[in-house]
N, CA, C, O and CB atoms as a CASP TS submission, in Angstrom:
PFRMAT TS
TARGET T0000
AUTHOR 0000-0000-0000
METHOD Language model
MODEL 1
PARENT N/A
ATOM      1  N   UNK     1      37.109 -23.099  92.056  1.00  0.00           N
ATOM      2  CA  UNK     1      37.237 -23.841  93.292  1.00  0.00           C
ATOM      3  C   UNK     1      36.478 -23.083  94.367  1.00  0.00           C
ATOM      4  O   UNK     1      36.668 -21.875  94.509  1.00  0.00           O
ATOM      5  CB  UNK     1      38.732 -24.046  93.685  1.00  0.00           C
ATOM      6  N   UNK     2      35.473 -23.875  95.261  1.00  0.00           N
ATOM      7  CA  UNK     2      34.721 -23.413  95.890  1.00  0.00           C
ATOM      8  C   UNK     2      35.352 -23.149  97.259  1.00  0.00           C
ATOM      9  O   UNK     2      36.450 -23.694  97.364  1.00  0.00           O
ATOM     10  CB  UNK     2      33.680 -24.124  95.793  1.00  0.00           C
ATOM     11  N   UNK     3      34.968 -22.477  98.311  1.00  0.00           N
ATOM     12  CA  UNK     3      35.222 -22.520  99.373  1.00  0.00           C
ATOM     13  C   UNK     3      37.018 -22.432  99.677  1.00  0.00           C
ATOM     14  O   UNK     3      37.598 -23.309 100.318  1.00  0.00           O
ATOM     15  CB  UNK     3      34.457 -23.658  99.753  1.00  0.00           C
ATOM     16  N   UNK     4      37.573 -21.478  99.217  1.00  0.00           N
ATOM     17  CA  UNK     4      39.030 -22.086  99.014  1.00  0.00           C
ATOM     18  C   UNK     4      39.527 -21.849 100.389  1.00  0.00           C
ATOM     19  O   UNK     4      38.858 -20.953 100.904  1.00  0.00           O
ATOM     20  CB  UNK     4      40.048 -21.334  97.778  1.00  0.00           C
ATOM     21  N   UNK     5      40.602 -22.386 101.320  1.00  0.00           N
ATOM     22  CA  UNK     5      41.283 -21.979 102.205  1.00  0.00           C
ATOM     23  C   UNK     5      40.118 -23.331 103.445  1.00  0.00           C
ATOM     24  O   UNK     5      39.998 -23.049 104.638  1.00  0.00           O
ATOM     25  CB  UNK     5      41.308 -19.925 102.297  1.00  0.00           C
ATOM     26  N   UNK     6      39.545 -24.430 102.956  1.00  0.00           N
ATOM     27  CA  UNK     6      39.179 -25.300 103.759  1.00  0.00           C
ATOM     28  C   UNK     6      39.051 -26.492 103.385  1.00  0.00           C
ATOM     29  O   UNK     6      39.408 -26.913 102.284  1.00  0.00           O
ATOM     30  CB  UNK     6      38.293 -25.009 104.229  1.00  0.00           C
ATOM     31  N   UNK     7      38.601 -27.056 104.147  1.00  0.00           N
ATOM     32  CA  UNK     7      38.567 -28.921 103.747  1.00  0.00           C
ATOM     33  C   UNK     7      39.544 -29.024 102.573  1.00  0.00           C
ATOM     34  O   UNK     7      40.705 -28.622 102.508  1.00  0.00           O
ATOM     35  CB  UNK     7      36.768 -29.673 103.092  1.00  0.00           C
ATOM     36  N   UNK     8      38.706 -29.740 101.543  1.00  0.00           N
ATOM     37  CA  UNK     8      40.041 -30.347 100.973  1.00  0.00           C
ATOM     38  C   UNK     8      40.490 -29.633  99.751  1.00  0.00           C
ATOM     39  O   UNK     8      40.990 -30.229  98.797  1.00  0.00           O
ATOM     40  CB  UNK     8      39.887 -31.881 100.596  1.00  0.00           C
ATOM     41  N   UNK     9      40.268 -28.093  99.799  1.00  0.00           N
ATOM     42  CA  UNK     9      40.433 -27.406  98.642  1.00  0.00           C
ATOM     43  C   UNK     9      42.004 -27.030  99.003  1.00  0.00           C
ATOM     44  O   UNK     9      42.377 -25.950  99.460  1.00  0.00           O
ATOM     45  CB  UNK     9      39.279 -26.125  98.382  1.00  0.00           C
ATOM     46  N   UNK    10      42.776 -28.086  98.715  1.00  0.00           N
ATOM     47  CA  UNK    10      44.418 -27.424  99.087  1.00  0.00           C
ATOM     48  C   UNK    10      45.264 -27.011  98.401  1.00  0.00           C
ATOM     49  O   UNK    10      45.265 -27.545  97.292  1.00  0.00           O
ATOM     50  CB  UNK    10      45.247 -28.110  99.601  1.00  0.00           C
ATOM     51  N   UNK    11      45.977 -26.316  98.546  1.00  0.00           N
ATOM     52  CA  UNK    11      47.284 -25.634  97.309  1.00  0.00           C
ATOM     53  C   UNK    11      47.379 -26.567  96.481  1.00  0.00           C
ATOM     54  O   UNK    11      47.397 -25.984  95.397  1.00  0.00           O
ATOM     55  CB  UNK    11      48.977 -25.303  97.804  1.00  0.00           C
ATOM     56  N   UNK    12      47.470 -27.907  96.252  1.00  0.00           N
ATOM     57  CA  UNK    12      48.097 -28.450  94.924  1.00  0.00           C
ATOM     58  C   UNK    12      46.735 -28.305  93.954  1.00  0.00           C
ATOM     59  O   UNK    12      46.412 -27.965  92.816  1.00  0.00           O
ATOM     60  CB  UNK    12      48.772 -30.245  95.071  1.00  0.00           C
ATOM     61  N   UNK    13      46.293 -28.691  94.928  1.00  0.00           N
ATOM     62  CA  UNK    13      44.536 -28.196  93.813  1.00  0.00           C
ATOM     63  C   UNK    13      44.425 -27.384  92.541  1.00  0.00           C
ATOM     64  O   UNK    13      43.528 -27.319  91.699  1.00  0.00           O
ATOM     65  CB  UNK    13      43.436 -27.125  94.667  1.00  0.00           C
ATOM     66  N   UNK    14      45.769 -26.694  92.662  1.00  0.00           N
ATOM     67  CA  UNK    14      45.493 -24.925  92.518  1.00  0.00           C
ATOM     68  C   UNK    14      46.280 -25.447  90.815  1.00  0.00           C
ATOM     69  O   UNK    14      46.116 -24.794  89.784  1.00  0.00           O
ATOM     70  CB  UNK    14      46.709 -23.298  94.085  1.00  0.00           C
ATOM     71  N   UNK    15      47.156 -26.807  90.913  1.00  0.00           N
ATOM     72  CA  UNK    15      47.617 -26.826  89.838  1.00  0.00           C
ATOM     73  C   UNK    15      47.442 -28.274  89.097  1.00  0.00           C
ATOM     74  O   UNK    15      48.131 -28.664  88.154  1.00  0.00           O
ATOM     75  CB  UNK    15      48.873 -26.362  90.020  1.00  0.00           C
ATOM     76  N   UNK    16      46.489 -28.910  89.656  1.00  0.00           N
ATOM     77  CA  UNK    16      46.118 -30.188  89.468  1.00  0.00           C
ATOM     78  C   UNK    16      45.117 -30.350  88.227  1.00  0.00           C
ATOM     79  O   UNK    16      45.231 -31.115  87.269  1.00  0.00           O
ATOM     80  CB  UNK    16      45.542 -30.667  90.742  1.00  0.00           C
ATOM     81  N   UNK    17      43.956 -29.287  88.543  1.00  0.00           N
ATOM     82  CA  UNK    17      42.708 -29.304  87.691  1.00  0.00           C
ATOM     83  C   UNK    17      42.613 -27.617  87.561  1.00  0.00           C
ATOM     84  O   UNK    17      42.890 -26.619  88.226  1.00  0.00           O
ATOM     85  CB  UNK    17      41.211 -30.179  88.506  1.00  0.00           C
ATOM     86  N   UNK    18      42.004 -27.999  86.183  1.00  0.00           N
ATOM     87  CA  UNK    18      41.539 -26.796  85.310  1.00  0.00           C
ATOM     88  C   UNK    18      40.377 -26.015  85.835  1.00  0.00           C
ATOM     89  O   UNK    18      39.177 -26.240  85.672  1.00  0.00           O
ATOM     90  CB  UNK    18      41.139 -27.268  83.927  1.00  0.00           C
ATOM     91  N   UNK    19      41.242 -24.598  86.812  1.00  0.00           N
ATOM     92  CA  UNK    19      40.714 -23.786  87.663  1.00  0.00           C
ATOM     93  C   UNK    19      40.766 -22.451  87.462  1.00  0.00           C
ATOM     94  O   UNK    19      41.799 -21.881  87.813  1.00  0.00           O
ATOM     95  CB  UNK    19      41.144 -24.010  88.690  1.00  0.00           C
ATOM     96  N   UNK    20      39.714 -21.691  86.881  1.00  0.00           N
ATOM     97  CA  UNK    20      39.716 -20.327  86.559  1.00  0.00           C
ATOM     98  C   UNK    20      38.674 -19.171  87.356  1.00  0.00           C
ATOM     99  O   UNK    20      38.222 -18.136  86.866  1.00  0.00           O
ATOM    100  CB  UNK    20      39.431 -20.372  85.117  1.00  0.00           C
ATOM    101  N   UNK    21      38.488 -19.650  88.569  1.00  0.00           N
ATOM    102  CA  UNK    21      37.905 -19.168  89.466  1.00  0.00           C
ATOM    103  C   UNK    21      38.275 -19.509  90.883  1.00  0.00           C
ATOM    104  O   UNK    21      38.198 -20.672  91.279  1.00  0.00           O
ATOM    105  CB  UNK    21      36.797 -19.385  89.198  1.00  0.00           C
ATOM    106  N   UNK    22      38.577 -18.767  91.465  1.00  0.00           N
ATOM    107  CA  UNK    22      39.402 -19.189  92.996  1.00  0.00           C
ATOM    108  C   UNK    22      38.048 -18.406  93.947  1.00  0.00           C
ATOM    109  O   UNK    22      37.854 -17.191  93.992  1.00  0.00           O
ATOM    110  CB  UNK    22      41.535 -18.187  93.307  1.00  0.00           C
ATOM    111  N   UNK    23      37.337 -19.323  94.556  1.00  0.00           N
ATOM    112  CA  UNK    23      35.830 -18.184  95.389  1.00  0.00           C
ATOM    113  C   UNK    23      36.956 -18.627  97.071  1.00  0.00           C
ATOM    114  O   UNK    23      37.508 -19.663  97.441  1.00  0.00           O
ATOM    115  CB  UNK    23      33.034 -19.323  95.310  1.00  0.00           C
ATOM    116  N   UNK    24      36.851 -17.254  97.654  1.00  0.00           N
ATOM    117  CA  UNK    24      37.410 -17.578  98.868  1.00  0.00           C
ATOM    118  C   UNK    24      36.165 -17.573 100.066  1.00  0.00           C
ATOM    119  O   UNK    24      35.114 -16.933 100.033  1.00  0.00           O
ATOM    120  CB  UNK    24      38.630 -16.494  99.144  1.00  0.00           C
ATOM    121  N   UNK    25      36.682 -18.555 101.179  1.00  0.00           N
ATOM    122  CA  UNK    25      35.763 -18.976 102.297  1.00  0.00           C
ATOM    123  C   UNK    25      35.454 -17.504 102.595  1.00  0.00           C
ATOM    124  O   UNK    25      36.145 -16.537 102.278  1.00  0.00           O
ATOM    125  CB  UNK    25      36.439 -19.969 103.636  1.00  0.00           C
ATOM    126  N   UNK    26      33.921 -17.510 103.474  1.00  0.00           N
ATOM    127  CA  UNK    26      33.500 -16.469 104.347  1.00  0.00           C
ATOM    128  C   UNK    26      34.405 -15.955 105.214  1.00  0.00           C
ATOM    129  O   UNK    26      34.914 -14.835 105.177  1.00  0.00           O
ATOM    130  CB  UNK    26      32.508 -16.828 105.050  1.00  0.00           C
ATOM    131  N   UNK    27      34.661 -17.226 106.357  1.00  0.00           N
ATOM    132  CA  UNK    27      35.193 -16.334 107.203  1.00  0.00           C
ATOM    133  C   UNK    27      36.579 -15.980 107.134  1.00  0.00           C
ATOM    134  O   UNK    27      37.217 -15.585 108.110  1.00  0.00           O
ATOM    135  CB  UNK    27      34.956 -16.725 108.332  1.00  0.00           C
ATOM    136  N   UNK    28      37.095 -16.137 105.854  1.00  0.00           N
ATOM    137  CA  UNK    28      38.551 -15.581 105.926  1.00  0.00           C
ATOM    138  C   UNK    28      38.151 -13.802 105.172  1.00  0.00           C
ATOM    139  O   UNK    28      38.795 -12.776 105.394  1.00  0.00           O
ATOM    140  CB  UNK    28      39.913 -16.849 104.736  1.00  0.00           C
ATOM    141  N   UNK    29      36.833 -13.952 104.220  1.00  0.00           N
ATOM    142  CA  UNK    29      36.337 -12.878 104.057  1.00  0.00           C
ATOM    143  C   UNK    29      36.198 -11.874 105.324  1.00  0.00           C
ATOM    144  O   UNK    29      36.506 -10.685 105.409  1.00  0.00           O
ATOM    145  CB  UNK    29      35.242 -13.190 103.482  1.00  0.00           C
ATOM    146  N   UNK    30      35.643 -12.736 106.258  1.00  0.00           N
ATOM    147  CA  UNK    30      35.032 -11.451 107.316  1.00  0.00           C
ATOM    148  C   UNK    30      36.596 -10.806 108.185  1.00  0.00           C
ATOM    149  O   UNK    30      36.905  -9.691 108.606  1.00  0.00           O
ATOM    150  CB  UNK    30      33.586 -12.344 108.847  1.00  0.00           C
ATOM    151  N   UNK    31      37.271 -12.093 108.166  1.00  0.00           N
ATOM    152  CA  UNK    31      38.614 -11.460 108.699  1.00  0.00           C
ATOM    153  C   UNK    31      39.992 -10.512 108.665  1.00  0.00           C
ATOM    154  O   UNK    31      41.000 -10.395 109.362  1.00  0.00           O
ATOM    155  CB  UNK    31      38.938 -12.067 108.786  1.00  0.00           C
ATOM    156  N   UNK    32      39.190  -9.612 106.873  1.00  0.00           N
ATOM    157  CA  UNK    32      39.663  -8.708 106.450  1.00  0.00           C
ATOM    158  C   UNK    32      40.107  -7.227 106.974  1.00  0.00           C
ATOM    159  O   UNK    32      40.930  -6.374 106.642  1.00  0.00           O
ATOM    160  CB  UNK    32      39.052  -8.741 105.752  1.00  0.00           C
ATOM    161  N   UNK    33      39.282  -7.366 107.799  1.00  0.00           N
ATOM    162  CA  UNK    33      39.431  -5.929 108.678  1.00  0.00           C
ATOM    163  C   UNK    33      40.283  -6.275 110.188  1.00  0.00           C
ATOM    164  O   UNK    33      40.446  -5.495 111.126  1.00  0.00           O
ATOM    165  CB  UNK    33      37.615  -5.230 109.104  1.00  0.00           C
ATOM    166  N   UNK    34      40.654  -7.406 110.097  1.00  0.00           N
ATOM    167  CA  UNK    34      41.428  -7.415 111.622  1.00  0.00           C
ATOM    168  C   UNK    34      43.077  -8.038 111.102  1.00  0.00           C
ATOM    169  O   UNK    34      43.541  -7.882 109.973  1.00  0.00           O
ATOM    170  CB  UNK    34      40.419  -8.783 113.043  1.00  0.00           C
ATOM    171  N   UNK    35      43.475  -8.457 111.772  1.00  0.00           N
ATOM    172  CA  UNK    35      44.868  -9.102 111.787  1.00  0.00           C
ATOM    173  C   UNK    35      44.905 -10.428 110.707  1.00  0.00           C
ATOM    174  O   UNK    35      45.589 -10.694 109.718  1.00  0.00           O
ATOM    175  CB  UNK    35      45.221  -9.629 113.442  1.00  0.00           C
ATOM    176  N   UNK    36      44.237 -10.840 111.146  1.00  0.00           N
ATOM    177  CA  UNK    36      43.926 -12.898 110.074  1.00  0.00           C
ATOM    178  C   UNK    36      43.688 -11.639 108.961  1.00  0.00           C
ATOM    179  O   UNK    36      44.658 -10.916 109.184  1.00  0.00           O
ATOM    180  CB  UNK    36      41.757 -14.695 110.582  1.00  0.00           C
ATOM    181  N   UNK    37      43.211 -11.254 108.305  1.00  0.00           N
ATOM    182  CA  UNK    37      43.236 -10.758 107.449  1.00  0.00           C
ATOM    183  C   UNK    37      44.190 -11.072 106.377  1.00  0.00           C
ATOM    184  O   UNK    37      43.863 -11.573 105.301  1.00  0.00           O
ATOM    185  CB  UNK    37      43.201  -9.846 107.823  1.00  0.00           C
ATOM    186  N   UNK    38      45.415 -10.746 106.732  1.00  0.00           N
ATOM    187  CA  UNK    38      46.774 -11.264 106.027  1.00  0.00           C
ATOM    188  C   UNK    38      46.306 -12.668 104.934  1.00  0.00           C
ATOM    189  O   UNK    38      46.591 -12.908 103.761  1.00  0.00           O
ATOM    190  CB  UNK    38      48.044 -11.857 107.471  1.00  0.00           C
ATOM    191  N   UNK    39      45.558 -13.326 105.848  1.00  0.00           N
ATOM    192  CA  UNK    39      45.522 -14.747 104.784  1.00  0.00           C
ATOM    193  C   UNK    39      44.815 -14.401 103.217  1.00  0.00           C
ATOM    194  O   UNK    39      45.278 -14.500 102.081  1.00  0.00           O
ATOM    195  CB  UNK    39      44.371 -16.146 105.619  1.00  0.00           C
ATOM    196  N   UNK    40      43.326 -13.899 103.797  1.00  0.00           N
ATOM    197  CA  UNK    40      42.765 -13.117 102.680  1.00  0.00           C
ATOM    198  C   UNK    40      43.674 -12.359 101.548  1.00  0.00           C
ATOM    199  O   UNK    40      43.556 -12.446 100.326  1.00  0.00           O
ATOM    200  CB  UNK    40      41.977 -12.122 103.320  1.00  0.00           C
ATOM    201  N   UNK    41      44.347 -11.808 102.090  1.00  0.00           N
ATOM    202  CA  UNK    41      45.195 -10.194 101.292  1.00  0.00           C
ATOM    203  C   UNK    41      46.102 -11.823 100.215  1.00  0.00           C
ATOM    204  O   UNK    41      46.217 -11.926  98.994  1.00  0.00           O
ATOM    205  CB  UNK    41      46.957  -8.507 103.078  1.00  0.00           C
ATOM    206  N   UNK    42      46.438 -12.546 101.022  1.00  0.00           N
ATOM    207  CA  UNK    42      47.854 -13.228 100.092  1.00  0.00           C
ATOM    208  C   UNK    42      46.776 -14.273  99.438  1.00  0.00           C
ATOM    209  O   UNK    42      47.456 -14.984  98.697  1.00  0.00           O
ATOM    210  CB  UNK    42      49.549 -14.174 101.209  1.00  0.00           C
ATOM    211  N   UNK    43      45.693 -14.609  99.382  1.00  0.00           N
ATOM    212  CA  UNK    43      45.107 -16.005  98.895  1.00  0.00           C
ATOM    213  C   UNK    43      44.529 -15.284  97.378  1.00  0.00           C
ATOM    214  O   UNK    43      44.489 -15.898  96.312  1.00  0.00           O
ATOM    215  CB  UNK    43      43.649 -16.834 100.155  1.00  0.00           C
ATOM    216  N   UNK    44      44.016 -13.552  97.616  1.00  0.00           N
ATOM    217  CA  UNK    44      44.157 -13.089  96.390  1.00  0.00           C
ATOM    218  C   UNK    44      44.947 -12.326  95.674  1.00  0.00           C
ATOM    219  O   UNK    44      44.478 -11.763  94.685  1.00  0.00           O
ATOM    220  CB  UNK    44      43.456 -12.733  96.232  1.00  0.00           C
ATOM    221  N   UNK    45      46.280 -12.158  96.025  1.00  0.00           N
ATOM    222  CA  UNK    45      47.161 -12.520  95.649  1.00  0.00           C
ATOM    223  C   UNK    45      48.105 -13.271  94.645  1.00  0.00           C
ATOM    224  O   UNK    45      48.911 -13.026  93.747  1.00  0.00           O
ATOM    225  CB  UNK    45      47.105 -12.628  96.165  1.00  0.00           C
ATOM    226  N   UNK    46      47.320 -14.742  95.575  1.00  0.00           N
ATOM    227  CA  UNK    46      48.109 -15.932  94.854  1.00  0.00           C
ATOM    228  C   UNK    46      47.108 -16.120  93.261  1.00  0.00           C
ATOM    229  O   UNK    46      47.422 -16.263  92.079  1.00  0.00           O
ATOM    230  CB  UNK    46      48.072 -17.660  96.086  1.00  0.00           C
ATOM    231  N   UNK    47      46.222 -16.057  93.767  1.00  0.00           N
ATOM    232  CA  UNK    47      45.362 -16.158  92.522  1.00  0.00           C
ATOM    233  C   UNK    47      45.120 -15.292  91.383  1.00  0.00           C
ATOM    234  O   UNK    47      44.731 -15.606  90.257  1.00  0.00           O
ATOM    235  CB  UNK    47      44.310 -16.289  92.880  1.00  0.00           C
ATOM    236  N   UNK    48      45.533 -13.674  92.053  1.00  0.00           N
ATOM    237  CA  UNK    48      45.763 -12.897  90.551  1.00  0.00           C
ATOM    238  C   UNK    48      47.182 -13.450  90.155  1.00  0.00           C
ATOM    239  O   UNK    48      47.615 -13.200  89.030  1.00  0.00           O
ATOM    240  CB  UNK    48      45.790 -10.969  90.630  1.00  0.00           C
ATOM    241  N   UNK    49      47.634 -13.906  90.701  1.00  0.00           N
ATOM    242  CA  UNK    49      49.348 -14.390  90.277  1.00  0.00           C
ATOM    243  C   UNK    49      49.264 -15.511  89.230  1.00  0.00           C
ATOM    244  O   UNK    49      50.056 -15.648  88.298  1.00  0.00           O
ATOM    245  CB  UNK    49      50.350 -15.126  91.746  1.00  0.00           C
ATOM    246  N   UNK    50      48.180 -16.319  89.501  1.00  0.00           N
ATOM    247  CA  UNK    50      47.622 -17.824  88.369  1.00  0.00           C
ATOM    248  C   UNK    50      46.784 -16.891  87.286  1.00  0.00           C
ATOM    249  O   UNK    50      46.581 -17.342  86.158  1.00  0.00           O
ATOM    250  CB  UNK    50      46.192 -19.385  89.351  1.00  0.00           C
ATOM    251  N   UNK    51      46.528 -16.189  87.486  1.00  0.00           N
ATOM    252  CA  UNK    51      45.173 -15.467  86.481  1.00  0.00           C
ATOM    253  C   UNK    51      44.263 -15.785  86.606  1.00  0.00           C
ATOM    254  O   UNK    51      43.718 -16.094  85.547  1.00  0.00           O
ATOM    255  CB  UNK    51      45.029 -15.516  85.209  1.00  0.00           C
ATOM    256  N   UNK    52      43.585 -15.925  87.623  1.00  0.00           N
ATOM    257  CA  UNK    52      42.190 -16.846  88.095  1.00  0.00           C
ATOM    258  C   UNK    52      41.456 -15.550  88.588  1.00  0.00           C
ATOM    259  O   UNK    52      41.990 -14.717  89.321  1.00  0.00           O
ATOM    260  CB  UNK    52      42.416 -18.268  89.545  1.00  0.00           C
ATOM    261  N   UNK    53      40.080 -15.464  88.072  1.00  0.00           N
ATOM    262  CA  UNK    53      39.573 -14.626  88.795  1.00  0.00           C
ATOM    263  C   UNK    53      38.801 -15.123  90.094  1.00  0.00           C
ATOM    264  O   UNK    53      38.184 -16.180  90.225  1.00  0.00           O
ATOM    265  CB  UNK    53      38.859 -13.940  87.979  1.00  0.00           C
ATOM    266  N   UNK    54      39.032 -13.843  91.260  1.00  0.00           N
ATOM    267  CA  UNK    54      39.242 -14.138  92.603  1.00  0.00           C
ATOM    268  C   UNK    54      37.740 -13.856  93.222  1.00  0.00           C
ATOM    269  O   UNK    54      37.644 -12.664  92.931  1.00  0.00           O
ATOM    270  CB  UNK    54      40.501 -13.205  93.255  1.00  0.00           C
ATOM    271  N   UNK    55      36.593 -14.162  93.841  1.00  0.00           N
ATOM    272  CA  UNK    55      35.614 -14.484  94.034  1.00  0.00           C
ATOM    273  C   UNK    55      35.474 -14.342  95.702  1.00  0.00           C
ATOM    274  O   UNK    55      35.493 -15.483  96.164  1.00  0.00           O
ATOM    275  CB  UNK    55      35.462 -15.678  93.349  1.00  0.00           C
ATOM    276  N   UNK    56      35.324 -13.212  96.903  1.00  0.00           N
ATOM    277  CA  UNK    56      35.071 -13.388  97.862  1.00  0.00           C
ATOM    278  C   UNK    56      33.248 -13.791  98.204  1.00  0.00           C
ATOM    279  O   UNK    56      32.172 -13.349  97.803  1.00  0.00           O
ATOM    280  CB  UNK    56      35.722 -12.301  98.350  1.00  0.00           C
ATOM    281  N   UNK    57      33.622 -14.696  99.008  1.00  0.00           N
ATOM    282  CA  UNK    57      32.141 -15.449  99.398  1.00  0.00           C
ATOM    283  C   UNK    57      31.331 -14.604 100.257  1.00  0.00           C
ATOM    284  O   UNK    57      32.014 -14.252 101.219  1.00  0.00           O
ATOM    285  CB  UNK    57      32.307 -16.890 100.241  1.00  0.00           C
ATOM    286  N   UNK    58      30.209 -14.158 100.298  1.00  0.00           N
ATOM    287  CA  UNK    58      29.922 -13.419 101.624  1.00  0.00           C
ATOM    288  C   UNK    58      29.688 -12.111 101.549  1.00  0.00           C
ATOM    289  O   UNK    58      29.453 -11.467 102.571  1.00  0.00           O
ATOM    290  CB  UNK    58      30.928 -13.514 102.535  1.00  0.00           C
TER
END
């Protein structure tokens, strides 16, 4: 799943279709070093939690 954490890539997604790659958006990438960050830290997370390997964009 491309671009995850926008448009219409939404959580049920995650269990709808046969998904073994979770690539996360840029700018939740770039927001790793500040506070928003948090989203990043839990989105790979959620995805080593599915067994999906986790893919930052950027």
């Amino acid at each position: 799943m491309d671009d995850f954490g926008t448009g219409y890539s939404s959580l049920s997604c995650l269990l709808k279709f046969p998904i073994d790659v979770l690539k996360i958006d840029k700018p939740f990438v770039h927001a790793i070093s500040t506070s928003s960050g948090i989203l990043a830290s839990a989105m790979i997370a959620m995805g080593n939690s599915l067994h999906y390997k986790v893919v930052a964009e950027g």
